[in-house]
C-alpha positions as CSV (number, residue, x, y, z in Angstrom):
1,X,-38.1,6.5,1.2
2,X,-35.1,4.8,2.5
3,X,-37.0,1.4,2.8
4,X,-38.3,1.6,-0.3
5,X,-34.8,2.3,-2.1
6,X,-33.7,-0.4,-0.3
7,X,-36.6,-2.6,-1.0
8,X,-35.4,-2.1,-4.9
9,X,-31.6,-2.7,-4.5
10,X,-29.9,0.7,-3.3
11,X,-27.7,0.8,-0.5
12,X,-28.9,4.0,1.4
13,X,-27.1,6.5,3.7
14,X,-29.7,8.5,5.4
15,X,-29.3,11.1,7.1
16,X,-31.8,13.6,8.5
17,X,-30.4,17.4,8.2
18,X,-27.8,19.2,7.2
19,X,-25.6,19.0,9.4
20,X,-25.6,14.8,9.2
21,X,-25.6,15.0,5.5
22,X,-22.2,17.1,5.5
23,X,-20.4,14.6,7.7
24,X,-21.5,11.8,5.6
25,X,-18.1,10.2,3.4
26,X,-19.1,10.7,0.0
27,X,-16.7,8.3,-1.2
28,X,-19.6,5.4,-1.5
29,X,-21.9,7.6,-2.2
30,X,-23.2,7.3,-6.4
31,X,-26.8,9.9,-5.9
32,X,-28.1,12.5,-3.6
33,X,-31.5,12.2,-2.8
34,X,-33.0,14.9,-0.5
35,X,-35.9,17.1,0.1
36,X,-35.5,20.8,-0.2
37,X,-36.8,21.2,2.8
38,X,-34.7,20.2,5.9
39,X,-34.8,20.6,9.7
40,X,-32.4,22.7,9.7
41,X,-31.5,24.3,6.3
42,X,-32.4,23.6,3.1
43,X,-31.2,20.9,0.6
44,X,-30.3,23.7,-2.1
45,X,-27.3,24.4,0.5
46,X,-26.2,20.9,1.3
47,X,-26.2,19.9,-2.5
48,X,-24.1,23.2,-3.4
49,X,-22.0,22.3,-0.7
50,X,-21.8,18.0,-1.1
51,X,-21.1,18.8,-4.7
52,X,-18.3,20.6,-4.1
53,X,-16.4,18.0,-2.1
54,X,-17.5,14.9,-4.9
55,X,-19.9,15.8,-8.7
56,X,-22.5,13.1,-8.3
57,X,-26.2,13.3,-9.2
58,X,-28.6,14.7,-6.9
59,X,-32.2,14.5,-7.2
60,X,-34.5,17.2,-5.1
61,X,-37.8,16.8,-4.0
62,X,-40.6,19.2,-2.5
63,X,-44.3,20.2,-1.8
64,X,-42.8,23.7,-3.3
65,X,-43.1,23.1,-6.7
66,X,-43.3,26.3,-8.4
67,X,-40.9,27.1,-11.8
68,X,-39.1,29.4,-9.5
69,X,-38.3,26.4,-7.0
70,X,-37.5,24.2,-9.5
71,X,-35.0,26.5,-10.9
72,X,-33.2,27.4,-7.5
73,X,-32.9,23.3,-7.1
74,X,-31.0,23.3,-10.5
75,X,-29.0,26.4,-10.4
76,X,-28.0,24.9,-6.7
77,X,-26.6,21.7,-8.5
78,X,-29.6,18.9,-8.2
79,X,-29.7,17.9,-11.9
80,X,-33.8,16.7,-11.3
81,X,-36.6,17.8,-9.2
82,X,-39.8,16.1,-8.3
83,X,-42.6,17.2,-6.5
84,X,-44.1,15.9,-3.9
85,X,-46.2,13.3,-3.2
86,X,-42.9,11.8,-4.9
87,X,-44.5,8.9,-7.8
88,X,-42.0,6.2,-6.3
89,X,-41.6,4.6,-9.9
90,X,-40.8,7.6,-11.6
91,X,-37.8,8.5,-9.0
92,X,-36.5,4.9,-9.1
93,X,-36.5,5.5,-13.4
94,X,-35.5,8.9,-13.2
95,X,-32.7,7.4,-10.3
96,X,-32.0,4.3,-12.5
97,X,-31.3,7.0,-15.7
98,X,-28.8,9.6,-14.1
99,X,-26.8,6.7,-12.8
100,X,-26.5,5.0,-15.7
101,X,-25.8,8.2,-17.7
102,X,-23.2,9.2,-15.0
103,X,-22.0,5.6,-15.6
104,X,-21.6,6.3,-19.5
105,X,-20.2,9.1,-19.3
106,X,-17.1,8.4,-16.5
107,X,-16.8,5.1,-18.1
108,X,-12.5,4.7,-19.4
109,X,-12.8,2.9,-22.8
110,X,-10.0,0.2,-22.7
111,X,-8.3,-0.2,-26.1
């Protein structure tokens, strides 16, 4: 996924659990992208806990694709969830659309 993000113009901070994703300085950082599933914890507790230090969009993704699932990932902070296999084109739209939305609405208008 990283490659492929890359491949279509994102600069990509990976990171491969938990414990990586915590240490990572959000400051660059403009979306989340993670799997719900993690080596060592889920993604529902790194985005609660990510969006507490910065509010920026976070997109989940998971073989677990129930209503219930897809529910947790929201009420935990991820404001889309896709399931997996993950259709590359839709998460670069769906990507492309929270950024630019996020984009609108922090945007200062200048007199």
């Amino acid at each position: 996924m990283q490659e492929m993000l890359e491949r279509n113009g994102y600069g990509v901070v990976s990171a491969d659990s938990v414990g990586s994703a915590v240490s990572v300085d959000l400051e660059g950082v403009d979306a989340i992208v993670s799997d719900i599933r993690l080596p060592d914890g889920l993604g529902t507790d790194l985005v609660r806990q990510l969006k507490r230090e910065r509010d920026v969009p976070a997109i989940a993704f998971s073989g677990l694709a129930s209503s219930s699932d897809v529910e947790r990932a929201k009420q935990a902070g991820f404001d889309l969830f896709l399931s997996k296999p993950v259709d590359f084109t839709r998460l670069l739209t769906e990507l492309a659309t929270l950024l630019e939305t996020r984009t609108a609405r922090t945007a200062v208008p200048t007199p």
